[in-house]
N, C-alpha and C positions, 0 to 999 in steps of 0.2 A: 741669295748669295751676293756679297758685295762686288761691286764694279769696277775696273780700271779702265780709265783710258789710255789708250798707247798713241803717241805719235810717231811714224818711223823718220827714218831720215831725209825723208822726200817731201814730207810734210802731211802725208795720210793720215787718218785717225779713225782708231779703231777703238770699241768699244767691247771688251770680254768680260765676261763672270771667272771669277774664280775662287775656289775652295778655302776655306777659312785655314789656316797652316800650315800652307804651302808658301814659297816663297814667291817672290816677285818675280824673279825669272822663270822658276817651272808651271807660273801663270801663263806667262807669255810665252814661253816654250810650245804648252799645250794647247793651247791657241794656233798653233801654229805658225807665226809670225817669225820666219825664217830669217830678220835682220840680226836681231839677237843670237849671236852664236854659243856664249855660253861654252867655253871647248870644254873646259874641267868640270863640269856638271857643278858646279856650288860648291868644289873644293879652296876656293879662292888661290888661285895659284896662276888666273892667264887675266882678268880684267876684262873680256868678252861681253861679258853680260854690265855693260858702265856703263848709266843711263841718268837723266837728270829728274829730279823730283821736282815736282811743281813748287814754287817758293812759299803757295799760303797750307802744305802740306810737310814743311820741311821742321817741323815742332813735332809733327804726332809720330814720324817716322825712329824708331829707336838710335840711339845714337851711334857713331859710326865707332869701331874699333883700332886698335893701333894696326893691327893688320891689314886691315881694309885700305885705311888711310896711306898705307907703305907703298900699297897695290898701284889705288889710285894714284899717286905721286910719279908714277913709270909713263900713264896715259899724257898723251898731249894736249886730248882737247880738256882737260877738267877745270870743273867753273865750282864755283863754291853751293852747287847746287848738287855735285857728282856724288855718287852712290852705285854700289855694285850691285846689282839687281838679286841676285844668291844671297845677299845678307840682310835680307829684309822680310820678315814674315807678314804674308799678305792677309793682316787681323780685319776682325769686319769695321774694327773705327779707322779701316783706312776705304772707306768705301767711296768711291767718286775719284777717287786717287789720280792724277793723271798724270805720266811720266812721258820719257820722250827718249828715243835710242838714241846713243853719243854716237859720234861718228867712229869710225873703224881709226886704231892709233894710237 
């Protein structure tokens, strides 16, 4: 099963398995990783689940949509690295992945 790593907002790092076609967030969902709040489950409608991708991983990750990008745009902390963790399917050529919870905002 490929790999994510997570860092939360404190600086911890955690290391999950997760299922090949699921998303990024119901990875770290099911992990348990309580920082990620995720309110809309992957409806893209609250920007909860806004995490940063690692920069030597931001080519393989599919590219972001105009909706996503609306989403993003409302967040204050977003860096040209932000990404909604629900619009990302967590395929196995992302395996090693390491993303990191944005701050709440």
């Amino acid at each position: 099963m490929p790999k994510l790593i997570v860092v939360g907002r404190s600086g911890d790092l955690r290391e999950i398995e997760g299922g090949s076609g699921r998303s990024i967030m119901e990875v770290i969902r099911c992990a348990g990783i309580g920082e990620l709040l995720a309110i809309c489950g992957g409806c893209l409608t609250c920007a909860t689940c806004h995490i940063y991708i690692d920069p030597a991983f931001c080519h393989r990750v599919p590219p972001m949509t105009e909706e996503e990008d609306e989403l993003l745009s409302l967040c204050d902390h977003r860096t040209e690295h932000s990404r909604l963790a629900c619009q990302i399917p967590f395929l196995p050529e992302l395996d090693g992945l390491k993303v990191q919870i944005a701050a709440e905002g």
